[in-house]
Structure formats: C-alpha cells, structure tokens
C-alpha positions in Angstrom: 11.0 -10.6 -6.9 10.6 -12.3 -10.4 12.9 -14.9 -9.8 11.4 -16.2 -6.4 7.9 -16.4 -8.3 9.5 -18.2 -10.9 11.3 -20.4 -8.6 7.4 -21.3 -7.2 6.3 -21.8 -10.3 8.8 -24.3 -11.4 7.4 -26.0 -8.4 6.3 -29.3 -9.5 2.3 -29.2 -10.1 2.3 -25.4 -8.8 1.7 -23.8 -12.3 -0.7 -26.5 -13.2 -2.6 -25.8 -10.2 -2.9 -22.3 -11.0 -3.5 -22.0 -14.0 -5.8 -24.7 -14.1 -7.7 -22.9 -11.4 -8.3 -19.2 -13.2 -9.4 -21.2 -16.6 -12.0 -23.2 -14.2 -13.1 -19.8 -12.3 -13.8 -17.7 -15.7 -17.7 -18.9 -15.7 -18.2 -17.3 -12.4 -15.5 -14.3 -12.9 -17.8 -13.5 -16.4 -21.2 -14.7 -15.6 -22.5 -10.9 -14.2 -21.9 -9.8 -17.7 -22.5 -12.6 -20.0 -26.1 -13.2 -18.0 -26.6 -9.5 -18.9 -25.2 -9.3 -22.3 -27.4 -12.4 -23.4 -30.9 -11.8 -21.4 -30.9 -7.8 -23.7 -29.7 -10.0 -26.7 -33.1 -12.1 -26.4 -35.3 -8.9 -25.8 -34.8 -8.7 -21.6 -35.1 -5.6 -19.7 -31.6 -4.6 -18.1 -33.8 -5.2 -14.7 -34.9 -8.8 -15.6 -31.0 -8.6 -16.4 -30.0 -8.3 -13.3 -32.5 -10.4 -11.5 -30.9 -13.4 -13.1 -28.1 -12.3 -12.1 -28.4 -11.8 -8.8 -30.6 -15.5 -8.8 -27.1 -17.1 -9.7 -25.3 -15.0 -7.1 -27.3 -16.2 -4.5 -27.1 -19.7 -5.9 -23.0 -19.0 -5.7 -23.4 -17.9 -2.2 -25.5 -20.4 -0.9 -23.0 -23.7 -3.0 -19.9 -22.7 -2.3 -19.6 -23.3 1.8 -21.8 -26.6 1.2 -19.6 -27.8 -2.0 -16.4 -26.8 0.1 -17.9 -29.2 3.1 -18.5 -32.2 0.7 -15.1 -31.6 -0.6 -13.5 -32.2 2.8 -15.6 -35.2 2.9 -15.1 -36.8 0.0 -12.3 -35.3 -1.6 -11.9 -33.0 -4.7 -12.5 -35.0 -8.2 -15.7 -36.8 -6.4 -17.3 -33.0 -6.3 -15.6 -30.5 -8.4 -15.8 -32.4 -11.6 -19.4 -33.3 -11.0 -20.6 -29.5 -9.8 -18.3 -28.2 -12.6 -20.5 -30.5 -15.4 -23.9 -29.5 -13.8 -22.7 -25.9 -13.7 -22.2 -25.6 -17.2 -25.2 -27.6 -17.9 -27.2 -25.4 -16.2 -25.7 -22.3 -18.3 -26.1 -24.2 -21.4 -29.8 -24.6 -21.1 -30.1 -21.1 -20.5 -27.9 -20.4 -23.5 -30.2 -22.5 -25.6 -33.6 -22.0 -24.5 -33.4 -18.1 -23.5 -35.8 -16.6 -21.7 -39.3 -17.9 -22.4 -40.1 -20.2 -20.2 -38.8 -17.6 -17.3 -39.2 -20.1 -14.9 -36.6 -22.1 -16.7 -34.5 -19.2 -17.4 -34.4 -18.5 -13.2 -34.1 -22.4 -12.3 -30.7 -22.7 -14.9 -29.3 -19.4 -12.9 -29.8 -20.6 -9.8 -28.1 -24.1 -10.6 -25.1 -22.9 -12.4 -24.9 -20.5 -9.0 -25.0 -23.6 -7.0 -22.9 -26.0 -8.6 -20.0 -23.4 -8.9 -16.9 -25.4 -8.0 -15.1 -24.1 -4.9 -11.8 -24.0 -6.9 -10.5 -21.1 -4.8 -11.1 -23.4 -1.4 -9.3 -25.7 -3.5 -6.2 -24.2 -4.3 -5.3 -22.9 -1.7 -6.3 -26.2 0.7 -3.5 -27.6 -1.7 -0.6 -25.1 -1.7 0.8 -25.9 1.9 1.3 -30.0 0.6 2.4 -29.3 -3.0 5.1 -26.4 -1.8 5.9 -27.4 1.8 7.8 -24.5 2.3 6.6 -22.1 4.3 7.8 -19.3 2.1 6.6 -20.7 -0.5 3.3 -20.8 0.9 3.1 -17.1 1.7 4.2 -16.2 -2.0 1.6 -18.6 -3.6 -1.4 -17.1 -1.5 -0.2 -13.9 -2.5 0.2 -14.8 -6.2 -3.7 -16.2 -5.7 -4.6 -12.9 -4.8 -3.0 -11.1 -7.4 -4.0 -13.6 -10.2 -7.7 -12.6 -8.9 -7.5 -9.2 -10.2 -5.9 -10.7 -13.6 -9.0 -13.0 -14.1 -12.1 -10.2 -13.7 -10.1 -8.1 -15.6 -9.4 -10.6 -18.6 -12.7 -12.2 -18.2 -14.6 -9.8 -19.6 -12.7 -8.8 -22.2 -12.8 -12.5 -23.5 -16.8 -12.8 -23.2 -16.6 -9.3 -25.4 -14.6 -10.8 -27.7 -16.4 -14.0 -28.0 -19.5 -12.0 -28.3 -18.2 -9.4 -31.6 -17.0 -12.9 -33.0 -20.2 -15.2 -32.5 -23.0 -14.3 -30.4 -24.1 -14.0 -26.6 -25.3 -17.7 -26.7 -21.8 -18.8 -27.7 -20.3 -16.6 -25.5 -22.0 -18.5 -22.3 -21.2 -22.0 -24.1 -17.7 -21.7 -24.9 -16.7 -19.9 -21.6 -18.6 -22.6 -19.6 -16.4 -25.2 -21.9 -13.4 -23.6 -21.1 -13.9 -23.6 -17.2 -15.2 -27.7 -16.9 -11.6 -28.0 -19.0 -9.8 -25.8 -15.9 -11.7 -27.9 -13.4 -10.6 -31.5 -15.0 -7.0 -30.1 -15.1 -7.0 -29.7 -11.8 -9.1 -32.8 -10.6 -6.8 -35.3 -12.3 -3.8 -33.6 -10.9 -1.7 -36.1 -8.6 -2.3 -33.2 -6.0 -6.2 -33.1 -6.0 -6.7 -36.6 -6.3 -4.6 -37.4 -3.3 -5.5 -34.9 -1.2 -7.6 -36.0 1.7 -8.8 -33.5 4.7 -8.0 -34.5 8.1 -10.2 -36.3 10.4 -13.1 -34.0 11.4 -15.2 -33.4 14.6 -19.1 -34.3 13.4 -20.5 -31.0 13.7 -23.7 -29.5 11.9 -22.1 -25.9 12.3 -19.0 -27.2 10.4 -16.0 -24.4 9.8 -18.2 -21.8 11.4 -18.0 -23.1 15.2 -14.6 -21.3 14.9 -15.1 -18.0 16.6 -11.4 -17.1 14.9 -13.0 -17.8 11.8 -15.7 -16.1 12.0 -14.2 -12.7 13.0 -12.8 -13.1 9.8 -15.5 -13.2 8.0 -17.1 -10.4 9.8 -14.4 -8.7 9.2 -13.9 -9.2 5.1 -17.9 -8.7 5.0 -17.4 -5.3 5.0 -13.9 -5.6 2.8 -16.5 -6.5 0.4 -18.8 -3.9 0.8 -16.2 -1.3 0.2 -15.0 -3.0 -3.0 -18.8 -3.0 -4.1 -19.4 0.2 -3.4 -16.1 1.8 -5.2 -17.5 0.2 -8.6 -20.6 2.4 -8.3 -19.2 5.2 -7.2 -16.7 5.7 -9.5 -19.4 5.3 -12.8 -21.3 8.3 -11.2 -17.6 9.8 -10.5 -17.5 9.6 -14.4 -20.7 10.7 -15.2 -19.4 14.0 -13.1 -16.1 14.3 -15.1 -16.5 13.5 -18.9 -18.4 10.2 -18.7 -16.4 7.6 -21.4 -13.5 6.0 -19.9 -13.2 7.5 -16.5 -14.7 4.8 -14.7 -12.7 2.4 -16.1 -9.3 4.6 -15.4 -10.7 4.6 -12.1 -11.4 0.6 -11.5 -8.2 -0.5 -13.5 -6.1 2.0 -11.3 -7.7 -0.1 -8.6 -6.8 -3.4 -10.0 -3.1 -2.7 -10.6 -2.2 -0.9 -6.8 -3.9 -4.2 -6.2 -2.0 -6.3 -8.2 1.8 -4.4 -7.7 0.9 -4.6 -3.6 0.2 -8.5 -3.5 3.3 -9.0 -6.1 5.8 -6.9 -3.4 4.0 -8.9 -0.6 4.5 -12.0 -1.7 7.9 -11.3 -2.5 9.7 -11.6 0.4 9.1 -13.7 3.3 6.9 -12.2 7.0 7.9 -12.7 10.6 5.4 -12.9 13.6 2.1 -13.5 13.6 -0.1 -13.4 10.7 -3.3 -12.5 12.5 -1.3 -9.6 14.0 0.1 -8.3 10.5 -3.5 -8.3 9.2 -4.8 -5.7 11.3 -1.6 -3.7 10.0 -2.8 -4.2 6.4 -6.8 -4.0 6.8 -5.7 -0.5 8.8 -3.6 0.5 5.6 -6.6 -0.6 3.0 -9.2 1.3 5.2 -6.8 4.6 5.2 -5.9 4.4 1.7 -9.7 4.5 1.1 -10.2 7.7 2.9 -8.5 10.4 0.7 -10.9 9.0 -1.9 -13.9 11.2 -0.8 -11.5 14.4 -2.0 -12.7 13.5 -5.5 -10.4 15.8 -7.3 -9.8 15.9 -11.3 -9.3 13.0 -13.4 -5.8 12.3 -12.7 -5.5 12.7 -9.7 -8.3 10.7 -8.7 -7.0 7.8 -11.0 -3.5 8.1 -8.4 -5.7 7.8 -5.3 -7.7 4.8 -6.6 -4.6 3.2 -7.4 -3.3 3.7 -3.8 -6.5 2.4 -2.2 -5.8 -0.7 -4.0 -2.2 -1.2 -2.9 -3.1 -3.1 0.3 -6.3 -5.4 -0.7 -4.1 -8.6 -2.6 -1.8 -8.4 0.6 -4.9 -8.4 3.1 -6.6 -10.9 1.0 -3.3 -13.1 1.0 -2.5 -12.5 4.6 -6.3 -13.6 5.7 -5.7 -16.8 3.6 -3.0 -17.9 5.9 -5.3 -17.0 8.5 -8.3 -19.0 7.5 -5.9 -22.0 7.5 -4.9 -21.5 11.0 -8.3 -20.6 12.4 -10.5 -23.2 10.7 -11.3 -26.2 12.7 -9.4 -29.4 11.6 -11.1 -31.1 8.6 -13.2 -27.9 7.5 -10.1 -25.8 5.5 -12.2 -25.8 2.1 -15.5 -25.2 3.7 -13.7 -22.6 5.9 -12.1 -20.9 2.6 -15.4 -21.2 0.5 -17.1 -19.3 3.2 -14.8 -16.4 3.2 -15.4 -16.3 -0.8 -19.4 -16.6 -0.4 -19.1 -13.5 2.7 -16.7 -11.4 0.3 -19.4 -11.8 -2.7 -22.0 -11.1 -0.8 -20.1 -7.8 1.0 -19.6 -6.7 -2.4 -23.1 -7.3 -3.3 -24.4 -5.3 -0.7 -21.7 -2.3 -1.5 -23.1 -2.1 -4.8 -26.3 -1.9 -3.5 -26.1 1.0 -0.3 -23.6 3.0 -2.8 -26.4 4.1 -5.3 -29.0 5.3 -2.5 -26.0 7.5 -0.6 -24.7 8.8 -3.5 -28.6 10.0 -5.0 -28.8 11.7 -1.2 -25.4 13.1 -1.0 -23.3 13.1 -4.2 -20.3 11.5 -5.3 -18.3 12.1 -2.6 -20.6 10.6 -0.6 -20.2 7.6 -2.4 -16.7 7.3 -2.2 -17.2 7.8 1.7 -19.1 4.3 1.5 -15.7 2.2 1.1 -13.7 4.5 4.0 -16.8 3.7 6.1 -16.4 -0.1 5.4 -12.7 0.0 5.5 -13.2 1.5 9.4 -15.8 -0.7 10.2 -14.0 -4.0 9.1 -11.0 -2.8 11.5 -13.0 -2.4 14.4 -14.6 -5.7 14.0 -10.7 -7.1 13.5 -9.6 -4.8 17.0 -12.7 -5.9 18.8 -12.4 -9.3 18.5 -8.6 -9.7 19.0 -8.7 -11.8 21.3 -10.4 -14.8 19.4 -7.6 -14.5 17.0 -4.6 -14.8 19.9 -3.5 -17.6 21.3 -3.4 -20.8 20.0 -5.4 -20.9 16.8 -8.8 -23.2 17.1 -7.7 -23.5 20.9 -7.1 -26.8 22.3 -9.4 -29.4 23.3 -10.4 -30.8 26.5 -8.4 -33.7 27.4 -5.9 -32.9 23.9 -2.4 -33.6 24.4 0.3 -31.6 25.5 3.7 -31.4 24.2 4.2 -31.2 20.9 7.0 -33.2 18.5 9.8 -31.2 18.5 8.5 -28.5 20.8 8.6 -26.9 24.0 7.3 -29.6 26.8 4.0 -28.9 28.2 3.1 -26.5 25.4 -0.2 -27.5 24.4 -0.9 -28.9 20.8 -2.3 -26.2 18.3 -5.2 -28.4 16.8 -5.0 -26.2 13.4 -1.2 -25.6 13.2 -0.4 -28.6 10.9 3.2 -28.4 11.6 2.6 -27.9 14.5 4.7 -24.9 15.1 4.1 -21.8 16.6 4.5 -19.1 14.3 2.9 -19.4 11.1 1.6 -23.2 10.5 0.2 -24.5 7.7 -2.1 -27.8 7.6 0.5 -30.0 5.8 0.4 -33.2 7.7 -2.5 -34.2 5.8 -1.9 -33.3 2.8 -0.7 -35.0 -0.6 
C-alpha cells in the first residue's frame, strides 16, 4: 500500500500539488473556530459567534461554484491567486478592526466566504493530466479524501496553538498567510498555469444541466447532513457519559475509519463502473451508521464510530471520479466546487436538525439523524440510476460516432476524456 502511494508521490508535481493544496485550504478548514475563538476574545456572545460564522459559510457556499466557473474560463492563476489575496484581506480587516463597526465585522465574513479559492475543484481537475494513469488517478482521489480528514483535524490544533502563543488576532493573520502561500504554490505550478478547460457549451445553468451531476449532489446533500449531525450528537453523547474527552474519542474514531478506508481504497486499483461501485459504498456508509443509535458505553461506542467512518474517504473518492465523468465538458471545476458547496451546506443543516431531535428524543435519537441521512442519500443514488447509466453527459444531437480506437458506431462519450468506456478521465485537455 505504502509503496504505490509513494510511487504517486514521486510523481512529478503530484506532492507539490497536494501539499500546496491543504496549506492553501487551512483558512477555510480553521475559520469555524478561529471566527469563534476571536469574536469571545473581543467581548462577542458565542451567538454573535456563530452568526459570523455562518455569514462566511454562506459566503463559501455561494463563491465556490461561481469561482470554480471563472476558473474554467480563465484558467487557475487568473482567479485563485486573486480570490486567495481578497480572502485573506477580508479576514485581516476583521482581525484588525474587531467587531465594532458590526456591519464591517459581517461584510469582511461574508467576503473571505466568497473569495475562498476552489482549491479542491482544482486539484482534482489537475490529477488526471499530471498522473495520466488511470490508477494513478483513483489512488490520488483517494489520497484527496483522506488528506481531508488530516487538515480539519490538524487545523485546529494549529489555530490553538497559534492562539496560547500570540493571540486570536494573530491566529486569523498568520493562518490566512499561510494559505495565500499554499495558493501561490500551486498557481505557479507548471500544472495550473497550463491547464486550460475544454471548450464549453454557453450555458447560464453551467455544470448543473447535468442530470448525472446533479443526482450526485442530491445524493452527498444528505452525506453531509449525516456528518453534521454526528458532531452534535456525539457532544450530548458525552455530556451523557462523563463529559471531557468523549466527544472527541468519538469524532477522532470517526476520522481515522475514515482515513484507514480511503488509504485501503486507494490502494489498489477498481474494475467496472464507478457509478455502480458507489451505490456499494454509499450502502456500506449508511449501514455502518445504523448500529450507532445502540449508544452503548464509551468504548464500545468509540469502535462503532470508527466503523461508520470506514466507507466516507472511499465514497467521497469514488464520487470524485464520478463528478469527472458526469459533468458537462468545460464545467469539471464548477462541477467539483459544487459538490464541496452541497456537502458544506448538508453538513450545515445536520448540525442544525441534530440539536432539536435530540432535545425531543435523546441521544439516541440523535445518532438516528446520520442512519436516516445515510438511507436517504441511497435512495436518492437507487432512484435515479438511470441518469447515472449509459454513456456519461449522453451524446449530443448530431455528435459523432465512432470513437479513436473504439468499437465502430459506438457513440462518443462527450465527458470520457479518453474516450474509453470504463472509467475515463478528462485528460485530453489537460497540461
């Protein structure tokens, strides 16, 4: 397993690109808490706390599908560099002038929400022309996954840090420093700067005329919502069981089943088609949810969290090479910024039903919040099958049959970009 990672790694550009691309995510991975940590510093209620938070959420939500659209229009160093600057700019007035005027305070949250580079759209719009194989491919989306857990569990460690040594203020200055300095890496990459997005049908609906596309994001809509939901339900799990630590047992459980499935999914290499193997693994991540309303003792419930994570970095790295079939030709960092802004706002809206249904019926009830959204996101994924069969993105009217190297007649998948059946990646166009 190690040594095909490393292999990847030693890619040339592929650790860059990575790397590169956590350090320029840790403003948004730490901003719930830094916002928080600073607005009670300056005298804020935890509520006005959480307002600005959820101000630069929405701002997050709302940038990232429209930043990922200009990026297939004019490439990646035109916007991410730019939106990365303004971004920190924004946190830095905040930083400086606190809280009074609060209209000044909400304006800087909402524009360090919106100018949040779509890194993750990015990278993985990149990996198919920097790796080429099709392995490869498969084992870097995984590794993406995995290294997701790595940064919101680092992350705020580092703002804590940052905090006991300086202050709250430096805390949101330095972190912002360190991400524009992840963005440039990436931007001046020979990658990024010579990536281009293929030509693109003028459309105002953009990635989301793709039914395939949007199934998916139906579908990890509610993939959020369970993750949401777990968070809160395992603080009032603690606050049933010895308060302290428990929670976090509970969550960092969570984060390594997470982190040791994607690492043995991305190990080794997948036949047939993706779409098909991701209603295997959305099925095993909304089963392994399920035994978590037993809420038994501490230990046992730490075993059980770490088992309902097993199967969310392999879902999340199996719906990537989805998203890259699916999403109509010249829209792949739009289509991957939307499923980013539809998970953020799932979990968002876990996090909010969790606390009502568990004040009405306990923590189990909680914990039944995630097996409910686990079920639901199958049945949106069975459902809809058939927009995700067939030749991905379907082919258009008058579009060529026949394709280079294929079977005669066959007609042209407009989103397989290597134009193979089984799985394609968009590599034609790509540095």
């Amino acid at each position: 397993m190690a040594a095909g990672y490393r292999d990847l790694l030693r890619s040339k550009h592929a650790a860059r690109l990575l790397i590169g691309t956590l350090v320029g995510r840790l403003p948004n991975a730490t901003a719930a808490l830094a916002v928080v940590l600073f607005t009670r510093a300056e005298g804020g209620s935890y509520a006005l706390a959480g307002v600005l938070s959820a101000v630069y959420g929405v701002g997050n939500a709302v940038g990232q599908p429209l930043l990922g659209r200009a990026v297939d229009h004019y490439g990646q160093p035109r916007v991410m560099l730019p939106a990365a600057v303004a971004s920190a700019v924004a946190m830095a007035v905040f930083a400086v002038v606190g809280l009074d005027p609060l209209p000044v305070a909400y304006a800087s949250m909402l524009a360090a929400g919106l100018f949040t580079p779509p890194l993750e759209g990015g990278l993985r719009a990149l990996w198919p022309g920097v790796l080429g194989r099709e392995e490869w491919v498969h084992a870097a989306y995984a590794l993406d996954a995995v290294a997701q857990e790595v940064i919101f569990s680092v992350g705020p460690l580092l703002v804590t840090a940052l905090v006991a040594l300086w202050s709250e203020a430096a805390a949101l200055l330095v972190i912002n420093v360190i991400g524009v300095a992840g963005a440039l890496s990436v931007v001046v990459s020979p990658p990024s700067r010579q990536w281009r997005s293929a030509p693109r049908e003028a459309h105002w609906l953009g990635a989301l005329r793709s039914p395939g596309l949007l199934v998916l994001l139906g579908t990890f809509f509610f993939v959020g919502i369970a993750l949401g939901s777990i968070g809160v339900a395992a603080v009032g799990y603690a606050d049933e069981h010895g308060g302290g630590m428990v929670s976090s047992y509970l969550l960092s459980a969570l984060g390594v089943g997470a982190l040791v499935g994607g690492l043995a999914y991305g190990a080794r290499p997948w036949a047939g088609p993706p779409e098909r193997r991701l209603r295997v693994l959305v099925a095993a991540l909304a089963l392994g949810y399920l035994p978590l309303v037993l809420v038994p003792g501490v230990a046992a419930m730490t075993a059980l969290a770490g088992l309902s994570g097993l199967f969310l970095a392999p879902a999340l790295a199996c719906v990537f090479v989805v998203v890259d079939r699916h999403a109509p030709r010249g829209t792949v960092t739009e289509a991957f910024s939307w499923l980013v802004t539809t998970f953020v706002v799932g979990n968002a809206a876990g996090t909010a039903a969790a606390g009502p249904v568990m004040e009405h019926g306990g923590v189990a009830a909680g914990f039944a919040v995630p097996g409910a959204a686990g079920a639901v996101a199958l049945a949106v994924l069975l459902a809809t099958a058939r927009f995700l069969t067939g030749t991905p993105g379907g082919t258009p009217t008058g579009a060529p049959t026949g394709t280079p190297g294929g079977t005669p007649g066959e007609p042209q998948a407009e989103n397989d970009r290597n134009r193979a059946v089984e799985p394609g990646f968009r590599a034609g166009h790509q540095a």
